[in-house]
C-alpha positions in Angstrom: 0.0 0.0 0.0 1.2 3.2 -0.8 1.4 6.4 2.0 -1.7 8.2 -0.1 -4.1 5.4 0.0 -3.5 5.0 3.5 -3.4 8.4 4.6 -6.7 9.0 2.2 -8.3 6.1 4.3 -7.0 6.8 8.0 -8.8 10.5 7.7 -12.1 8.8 7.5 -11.5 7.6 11.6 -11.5 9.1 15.1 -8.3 11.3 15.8 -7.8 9.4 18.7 -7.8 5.7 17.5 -4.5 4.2 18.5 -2.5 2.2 15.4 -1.6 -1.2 16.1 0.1 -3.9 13.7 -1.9 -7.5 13.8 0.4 -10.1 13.4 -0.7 -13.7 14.2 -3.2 -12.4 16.6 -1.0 -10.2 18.6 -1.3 -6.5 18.3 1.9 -4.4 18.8 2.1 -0.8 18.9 3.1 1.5 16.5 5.5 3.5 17.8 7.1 5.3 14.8 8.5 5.2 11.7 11.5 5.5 9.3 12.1 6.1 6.0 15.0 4.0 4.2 15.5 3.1 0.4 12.5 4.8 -0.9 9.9 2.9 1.9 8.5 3.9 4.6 9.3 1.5 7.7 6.3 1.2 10.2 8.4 0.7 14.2 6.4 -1.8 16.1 6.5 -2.3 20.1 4.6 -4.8 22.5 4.9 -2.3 25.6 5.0 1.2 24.6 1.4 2.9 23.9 0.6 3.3 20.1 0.4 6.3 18.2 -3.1 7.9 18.1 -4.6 8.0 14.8 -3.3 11.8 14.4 0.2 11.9 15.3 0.3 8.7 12.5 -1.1 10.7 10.3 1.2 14.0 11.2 4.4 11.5 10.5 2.9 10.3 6.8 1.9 13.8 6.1 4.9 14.7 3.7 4.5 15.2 0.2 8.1 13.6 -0.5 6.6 10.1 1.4 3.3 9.8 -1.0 4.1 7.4 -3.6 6.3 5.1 -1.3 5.3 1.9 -0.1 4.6 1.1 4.0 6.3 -2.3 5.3 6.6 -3.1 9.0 9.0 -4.9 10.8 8.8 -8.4 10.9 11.7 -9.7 12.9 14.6 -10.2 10.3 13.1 -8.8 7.3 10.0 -6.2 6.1 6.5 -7.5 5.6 4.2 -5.0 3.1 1.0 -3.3 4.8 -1.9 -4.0 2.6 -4.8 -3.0 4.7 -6.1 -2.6 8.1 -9.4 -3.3 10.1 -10.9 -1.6 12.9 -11.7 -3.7 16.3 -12.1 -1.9 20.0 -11.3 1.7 18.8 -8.1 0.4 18.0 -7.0 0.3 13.6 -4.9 -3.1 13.1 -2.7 -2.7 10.1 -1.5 -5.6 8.5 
């Protein structure tokens, strides 16, 4: 998924949803994010609080970011996001 598509489709939710990752049926936070080799790297935690729905947003925000693609951290290598669902206030990317 590209930053645009999600940052078109995370404006439609609450400001104050926290952004989780679902991976085998564990959430873990989103906690920030860096950008390397033209994508955007989602940082995952299991015991820091997730970002709310508009500091995500504030870090995607960038016009240079747009057309890259958003992986996450999937212990040694990068997994692609390709959607997310919402579940307990909470959005699960995945």
């Amino acid at each position: 998924m590209r930053t645009i598509d999600l940052i078109l489709l995370l404006n439609d939710f609450k400001k104050n949803n926290r952004i989780f990752i679902e991976k085998n049926d564990q959430k873990l936070a989103v906690v920030d994010l860096e950008v390397a080799n033209d994508e955007i790297i989602l940082k995952t935690s299991d015991n820091r609080h997730a970002l709310k729905n508009w500091e995500f947003l504030l870090l995607l925000n960038k016009k240079e970011l747009y057309e890259m693609p958003i992986f996450y951290d999937n212990k040694n290598s990068h997994q692609q996001l390709f959607g997310f669902r919402v579940s307990d206030d909470c959005l699960l990317l995945g």
